[in-house]
Structures are given as C-alpha cells and as structure tokens.
N, C-alpha and C positions, 0 to 999 in steps of 0.2 A: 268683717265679713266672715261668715262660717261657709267652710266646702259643704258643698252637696254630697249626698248618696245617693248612688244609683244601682238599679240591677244588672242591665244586661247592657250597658254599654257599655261598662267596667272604667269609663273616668272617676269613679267613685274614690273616694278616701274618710276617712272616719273624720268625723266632726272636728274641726280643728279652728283655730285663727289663722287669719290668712288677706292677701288681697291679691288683685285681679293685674298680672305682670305680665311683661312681656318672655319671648322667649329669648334672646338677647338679654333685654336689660336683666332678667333671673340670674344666667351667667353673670355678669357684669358685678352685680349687688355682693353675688359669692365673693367674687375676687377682692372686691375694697371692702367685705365686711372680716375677713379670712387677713386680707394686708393691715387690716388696722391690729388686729392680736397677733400677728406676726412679721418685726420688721425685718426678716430675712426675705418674704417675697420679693420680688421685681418684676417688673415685664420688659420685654423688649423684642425687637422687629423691625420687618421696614417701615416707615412712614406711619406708624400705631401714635408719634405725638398731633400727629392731624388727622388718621381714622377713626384714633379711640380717645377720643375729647373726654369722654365719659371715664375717665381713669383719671382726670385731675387731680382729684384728690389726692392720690397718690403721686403728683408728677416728678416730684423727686426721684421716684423710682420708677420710672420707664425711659426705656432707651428706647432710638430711634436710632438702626442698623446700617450698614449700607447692604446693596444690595451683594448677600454672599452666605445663602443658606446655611451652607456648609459649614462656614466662619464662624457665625452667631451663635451657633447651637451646640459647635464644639466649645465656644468659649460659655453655654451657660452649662454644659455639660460639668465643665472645670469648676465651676462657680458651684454647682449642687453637691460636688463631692467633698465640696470641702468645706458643706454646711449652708447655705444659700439656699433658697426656693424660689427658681425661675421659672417666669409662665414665658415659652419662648412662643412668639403668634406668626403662623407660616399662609402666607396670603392667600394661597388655594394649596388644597390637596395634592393638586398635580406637581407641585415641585417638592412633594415630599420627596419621591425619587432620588432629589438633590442631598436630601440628608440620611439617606439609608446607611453606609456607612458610620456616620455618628450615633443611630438609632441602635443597629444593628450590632455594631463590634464592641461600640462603647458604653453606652447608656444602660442597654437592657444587659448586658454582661458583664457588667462590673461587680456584682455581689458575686457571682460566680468567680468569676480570674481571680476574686481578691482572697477568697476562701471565706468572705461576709465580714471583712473588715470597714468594708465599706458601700456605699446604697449612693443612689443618684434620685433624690425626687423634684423631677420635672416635670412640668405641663408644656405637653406641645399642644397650644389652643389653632385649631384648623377649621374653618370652612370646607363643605365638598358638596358633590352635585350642582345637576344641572339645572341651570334657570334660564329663563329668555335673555338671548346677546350673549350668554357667555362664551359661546366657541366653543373647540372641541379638545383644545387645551387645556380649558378652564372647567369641565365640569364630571371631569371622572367621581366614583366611588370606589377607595383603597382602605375602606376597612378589611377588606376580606385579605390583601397582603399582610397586615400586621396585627393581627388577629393570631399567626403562627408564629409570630416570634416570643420564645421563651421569655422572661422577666421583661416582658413592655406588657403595658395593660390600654385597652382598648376602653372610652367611656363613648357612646352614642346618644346623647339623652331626645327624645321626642316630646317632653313637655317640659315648661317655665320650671316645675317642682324637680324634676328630675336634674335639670342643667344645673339650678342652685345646688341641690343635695348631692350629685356627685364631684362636682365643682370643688364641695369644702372637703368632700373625702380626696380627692385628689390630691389637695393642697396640704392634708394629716398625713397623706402619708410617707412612706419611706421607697416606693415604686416609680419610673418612668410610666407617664400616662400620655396618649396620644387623645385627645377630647374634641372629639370631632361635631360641629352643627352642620344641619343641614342648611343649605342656601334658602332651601323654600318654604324651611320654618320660620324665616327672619320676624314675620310677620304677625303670628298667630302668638296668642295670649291664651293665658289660663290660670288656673288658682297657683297660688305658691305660698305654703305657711309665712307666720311673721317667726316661727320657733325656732332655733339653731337644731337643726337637723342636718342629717349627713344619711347616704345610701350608701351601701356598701356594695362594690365589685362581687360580680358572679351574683347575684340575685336577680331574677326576672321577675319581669310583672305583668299579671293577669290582667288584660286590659278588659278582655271581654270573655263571660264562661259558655261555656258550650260543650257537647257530648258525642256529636256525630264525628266533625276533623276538627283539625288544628291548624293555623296558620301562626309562623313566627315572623313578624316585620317590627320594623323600625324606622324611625325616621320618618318623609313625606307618606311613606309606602305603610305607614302604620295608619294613619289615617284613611288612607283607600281601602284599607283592609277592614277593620269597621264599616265601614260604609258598606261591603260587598256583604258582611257576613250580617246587619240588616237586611238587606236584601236577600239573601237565601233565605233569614228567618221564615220571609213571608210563603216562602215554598216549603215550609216543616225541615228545613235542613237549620242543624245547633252550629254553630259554628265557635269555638274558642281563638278567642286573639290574642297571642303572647308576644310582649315587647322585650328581650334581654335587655337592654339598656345598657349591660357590657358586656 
C-alpha cells in the first residue's frame, strides 16, 4: 500500500510503503519492534498482563504491579538509571498526580542534580480524556501540567504514523517521556510506513495549509479542527491546522 497525497487536507505524506493500522496497535508494533533490538526494554503496570495481551511476545519482560503508582515508577525510575528502558503504563492520566513527585524531583532532574553523569530514559505510556462512562475521575487532560517541567518531554501523537515514530524515538533516547493517547482515538486507523522511521521531539506538523488563521490542536480536537476549517473553506476563510505532536 502507497500513502496518498493530498492538498488541503494536509493528511498527506510523500509516497512511501506502508499499511492501513490501528492507532493503538501503531504504538504497540513500536514497542515489540524497538523490544526486539533492544533487551533492556520492559514494561510494567497494573494488571497490563491481562490488558495488554498484545505484548506477548515479549512476556518475559512485563510486570504486572500492584496497585502503587508511586512504587512502580520509583522502582523503574531506579531501573533506567542504571541502564534499563522501562515503558512504565499509568491506567488513566488522572493518577498521574500520584507520581508527580517521582516525575518531578526525580526523573526529569536527574541529569541536572547529577552534573549529566547520569539520564533516566523512561516511557510513561498513559491514556487521557474523556469518553462515554468514564467519570469525572477518569477523564481529565494533563498535558498542559507537564508540558513545564524542565527535562520531561511530552509525546501526544494524533495519528497510527506519529504514535509508531515517536514511540521508537522515545524508546532512542536518553529523556523521561510522558506518551500520552487519546481515549477517543482508540479506534481510528490510518496509513503508517512499513520503514523504521522515528519523529523527532519539538517538530510540528502541518496538518492543514492555510493563510487567513491558524488553529493549533492535537489529539480528538485535531480532527474537529479540520473538519471546522473545511468548512470555513466554503465561506473564503484559509484556515491552517497545526498539530505539535510534542
């Protein structure tokens, strides 16, 4: 399967190989293609050996936590320092809260305290927002808290290609990464190369061009945004859609 090109919707990508993935399984494929060249990865969590079946392949290397945010993340914190790559998976967003400390004093600060003797590279793989039943506990968005913290890096990917490619950038490098999906993309599909490819951090993507405004979304709200700026098309207003992706 070759991606399309497009003009003014800006899903476009240059002609490539590729097939038609989920946005989930994209992530997923990262991880066991990333764990197979590298057996420092791990995962672990609560209950991720009966959530995340789809990590089999790797089952050696997934734990299954008890419940104690705090706990886990300190001990994969320990574990990345001293050479390990743990993808630690935090069941909703809203108990992020629960690990700000470990986030905060330890993870994203340790090159610093150390004088750069030392790096933590982690994956906190999280779910966030709102979906039908989830409660008002369960569906907050806390990108925008950790977005200011120094040495933590923020990954939001909005499509199948972007979750793979910063996925395996996440998994290269030498940073704490908080890699957040959206609950309401679980579902949607789209192209994603078969190439090893990686995105790199701080690069945005032109989803859609335009010349009159600018709209910057991400996430479900990337998609509405598109949608709205078709529709202004039709009134003479350009509208450009920019997704940062992190």
């Amino acid at each position: 399967m070759m991606s399309e090109k497009k003009s003014k919707s800006g899903w476009s990508r240059q002609a490539r190989q590729g097939n038609e993935m989920g946005y989930l399984e994209a992530v997923d494929e990262g991880i066991l293609e990333e764990a197979a060249k590298n057996p420092n990865i791990f995962v672990m969590g609560e209950d991720i050996a009966y959530k995340y079946k789809h990590l089999e392949a790797i089952s050696n290397r997934v734990i299954s936590t008890p419940i104690s945010e705090a706990g886990f993340t300190g001990v994969a914190i320990g574990a990345a320092i001293t050479g390990m790559r743990p993808i630690v998976i935090i069941n909703f967003i809203d108990l992020v809260p629960l690990i700000m400390d470990q986030l905060l004093n330890q993870a994203a600060n340790i090159r610093y305290s150390s004088g750069g003797q030392f790096s933590c590279p982690l994956v906190i793989l999280v779910p966030q927002g709102a979906t039908r039943g989830a409660g008002p506990q369960h569906s907050h968005s806390l990108e925008g808290w950790l977005i200011h913290i120094p040495g933590l890096k923020v990954a939001v990917p909005s499509t199948p290609e972007d979750g793979k490619g910063l996925m395996r950038t996440s998994l290269r490098g030498q940073d704490p990464v908080v890699f957040i999906q959206h609950k309401a993309l679980r579902r949607i599909k789209g192209f994603c190369p078969t190439e090893d490819y990686t995105i790199p951090f701080g690069v945005a993507r032109t989803v859609r061009e335009g010349s009159d405004v600018t709209i910057v979304s991400w996430h479900d709200m990337l998609y509405k945004s598109v949608e709205v700026a078709d529709e202004l098309e039709k009134e003479g207003i350009s509208v450009e859609v920019i997704d940062p992706r992190t």
